[in-house]
N, C-alpha and C positions, 0 to 999 in steps of 0.2 A: 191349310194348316200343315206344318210339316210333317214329315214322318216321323212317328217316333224315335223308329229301330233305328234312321240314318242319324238323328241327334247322339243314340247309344254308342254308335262305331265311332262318328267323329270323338266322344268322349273316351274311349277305350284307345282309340288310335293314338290319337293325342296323348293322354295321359301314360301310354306305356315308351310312347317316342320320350318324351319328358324322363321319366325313372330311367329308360335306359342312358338319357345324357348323363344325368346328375350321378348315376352310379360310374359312367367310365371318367366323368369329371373328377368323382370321390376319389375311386380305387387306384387306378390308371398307373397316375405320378407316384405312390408311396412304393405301390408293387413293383413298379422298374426300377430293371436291372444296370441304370445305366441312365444318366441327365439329360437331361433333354439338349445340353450348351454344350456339349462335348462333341467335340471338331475332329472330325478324323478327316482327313485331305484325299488319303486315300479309297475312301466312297464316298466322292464328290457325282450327287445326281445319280443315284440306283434308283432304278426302276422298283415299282411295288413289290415285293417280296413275300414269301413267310417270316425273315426274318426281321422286314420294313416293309409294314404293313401297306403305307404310305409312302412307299422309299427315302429317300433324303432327299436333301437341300444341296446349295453349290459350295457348305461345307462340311458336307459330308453328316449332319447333323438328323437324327432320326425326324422326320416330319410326323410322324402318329402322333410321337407324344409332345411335339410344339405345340399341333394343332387340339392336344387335350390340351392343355397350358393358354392357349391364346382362348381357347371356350373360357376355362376358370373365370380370365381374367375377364370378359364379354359380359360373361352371366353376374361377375361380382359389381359390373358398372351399371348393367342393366336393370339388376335388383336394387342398388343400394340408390342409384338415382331416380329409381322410379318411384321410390321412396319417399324420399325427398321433396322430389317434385311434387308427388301426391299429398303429403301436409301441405304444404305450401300452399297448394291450389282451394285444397281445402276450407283452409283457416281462412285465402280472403275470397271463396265463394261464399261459406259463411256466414262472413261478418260483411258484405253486400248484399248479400239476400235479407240477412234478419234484419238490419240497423237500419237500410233504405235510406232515403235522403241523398245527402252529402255526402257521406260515407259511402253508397253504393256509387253514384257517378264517381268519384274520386280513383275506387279503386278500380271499376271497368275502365275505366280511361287508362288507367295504368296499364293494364291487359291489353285495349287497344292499340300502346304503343310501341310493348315487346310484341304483340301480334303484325304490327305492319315492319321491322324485321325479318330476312328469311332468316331459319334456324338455324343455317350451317353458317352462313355471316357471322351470328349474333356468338355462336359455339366458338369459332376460329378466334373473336374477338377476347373472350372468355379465357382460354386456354391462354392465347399472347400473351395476358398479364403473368401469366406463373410458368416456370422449369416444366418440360414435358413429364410428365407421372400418372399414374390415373387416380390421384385424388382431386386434381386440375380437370381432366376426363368427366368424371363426375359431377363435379359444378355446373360444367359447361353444358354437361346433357341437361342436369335438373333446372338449370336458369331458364332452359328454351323449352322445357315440357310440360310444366304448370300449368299454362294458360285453359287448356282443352277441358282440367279436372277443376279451375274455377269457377267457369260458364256452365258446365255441367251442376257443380253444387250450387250455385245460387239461382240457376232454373229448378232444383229441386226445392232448396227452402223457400223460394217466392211461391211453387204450387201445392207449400206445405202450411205457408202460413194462414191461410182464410180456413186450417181444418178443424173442427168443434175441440180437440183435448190442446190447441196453442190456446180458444178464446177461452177454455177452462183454465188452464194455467195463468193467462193475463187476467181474468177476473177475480183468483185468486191472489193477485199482489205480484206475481211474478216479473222480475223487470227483463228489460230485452236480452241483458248477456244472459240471465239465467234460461229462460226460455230458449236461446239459441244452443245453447251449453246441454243443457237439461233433456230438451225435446227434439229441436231440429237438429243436431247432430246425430244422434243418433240413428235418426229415420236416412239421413242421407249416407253413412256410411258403408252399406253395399253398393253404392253406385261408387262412391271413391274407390274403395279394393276393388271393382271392377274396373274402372279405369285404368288403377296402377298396372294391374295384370295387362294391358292392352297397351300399356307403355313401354314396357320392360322390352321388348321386339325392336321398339322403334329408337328405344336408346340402345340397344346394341348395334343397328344398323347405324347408329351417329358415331358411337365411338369409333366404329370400323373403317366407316367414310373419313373421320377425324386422321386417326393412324395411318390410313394411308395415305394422304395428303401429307404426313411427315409434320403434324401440330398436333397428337394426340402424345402413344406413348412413348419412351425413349424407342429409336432403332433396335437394343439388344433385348427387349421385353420380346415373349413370342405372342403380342397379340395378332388373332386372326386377319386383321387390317395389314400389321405391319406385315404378316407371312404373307400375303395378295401381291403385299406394294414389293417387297425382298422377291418375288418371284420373279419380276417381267425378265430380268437378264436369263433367268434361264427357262424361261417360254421362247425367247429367243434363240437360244439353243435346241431347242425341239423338247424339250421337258416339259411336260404336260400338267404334272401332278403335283408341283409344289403350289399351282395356282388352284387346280381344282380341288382338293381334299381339303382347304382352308374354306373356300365358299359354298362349298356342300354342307361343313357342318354347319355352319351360319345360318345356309335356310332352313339346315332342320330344324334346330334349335329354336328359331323364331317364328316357323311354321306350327311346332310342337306347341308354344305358349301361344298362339293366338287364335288357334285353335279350341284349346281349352279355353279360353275367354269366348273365345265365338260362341261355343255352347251356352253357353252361362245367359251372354249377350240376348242372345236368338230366346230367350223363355222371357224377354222384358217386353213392354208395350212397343207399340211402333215408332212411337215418339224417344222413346226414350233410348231406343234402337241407334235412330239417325240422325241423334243426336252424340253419340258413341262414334257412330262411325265417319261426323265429320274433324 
């Protein structure tokens, strides 16, 4: 069994990495004195500063507060698709677990066929159809993330249905949507929030992989991807820091939330464990 005290610190650690994002994510942008798009030529490439925490870019452009701007935009794709994705998964883990039959082969075969897709394929494909923006971003995470949160929910409603208050409610008249609505919903929705939570990482690393292959957000957005991809000419210069202070915050960031999920994760059965972490 694990330790207690190491579950406690990973949750304090975590959890204070997490507030400290979201507070310099909050505050950051309103409090500066000065846009983050604003070109000065004349500090093209400053090294780390007091006055650029971060230095600049090869337009002279503050990298601190890009690289709070390109988080924003990170955590707003990673949340809002993880979202998404997690209904989605939800509703037809669900409705194959409760309905069975035809209905459940019908829709795991569906699952089976965006699962033999790889997800950045399936993403790039996604994206093509629409103008680069991250509301396109977002689809294209949530189309490829579902699958994981509907094989999880309908392994929960299939080892929920044989339990005495489903055969109480069917003996009672209850028909299958009510029962699945009513009762297995319910019971399976701490494993969907914990899923999404285990998402949200994994869709910021897609939109980032996205952006920088040059199919996610426009070139002039500062998301963390595009500041990666906008750095190499001047990595090639010997500037070091427009590439690292954008992928530093990215691990934290997604280190900090799955973290917090790990904890959570780690107090479930074993099965239900490593069935999470495939």
């Amino acid at each position: 069994m694990a330790d207690p005290r190491s579950h406690r610190l990973r949750l304090w650690s975590s959890a204070l990495t997490v507030g400290v994002v979201l507070l310099v994510v909050l505050l950051v942008p309103p409090l500066a004195h000065f846009d983050e798009q604003t070109v000065d030529l004349s500090r093209t490439l400053l090294s780390p500063s007091w006055e650029h925490p971060f230095g600049t870019d090869d337009l002279g452009r503050d990298l601190f507060l890009r690289c709070v701007h390109g988080l924003r935009i990170s955590l707003l794709v990673g949340l809002v698709a993880a979202l998404v994705a997690t209904v989605v998964g939800t509703a037809v883990g669900a409705a194959a677990g409760a309905l069975g039959g035809w209905c459940d082969r019908v829709l795991m075969r569906l699952v089976d066929v965006f699962s033999s897709v790889p997800h950045l394929l399936l993403g790039i494909f996604v994206v093509a159809l629409f103008s680069p923006g991250v509301w396109p971003v977002i689809a294209s995470v949530a189309v490829t993330h579902w699958l994981s949160t509907a094989r999880i929910v309908r392994s929960e409603v299939l080892s929920l249905r044989g339990r005495p208050f489903v055969d109480a409610a069917i003996s009672g008249g209850a028909g299958r949507w009510r029962v699945a609505v009513r009762h297995l919903l319910p019971a399976v929705l701490p494993q969907a929030v914990l899923s999404a939570v285990l998402m949200v990482p994994h869709a910021m690393w897609h939109e980032s992989a996205l952006s920088f292959l040059g199919l996610g957000l426009p070139s002039h957005r500062a998301g963390l991807g595009n500041l990666v991809q906008n750095a190499r000419s001047a990595l090639l210069a010997g500037a070091w820091w427009p590439t690292l202070f954008p992928g530093l915050l990215l691990i934290a960031a997604t280190l900090a939330v799955a973290g917090l999920a790990g904890v959570w994760r780690d107090r479930l059965g074993p099965r239900r464990r490593s069935e999470l972490m495939s």
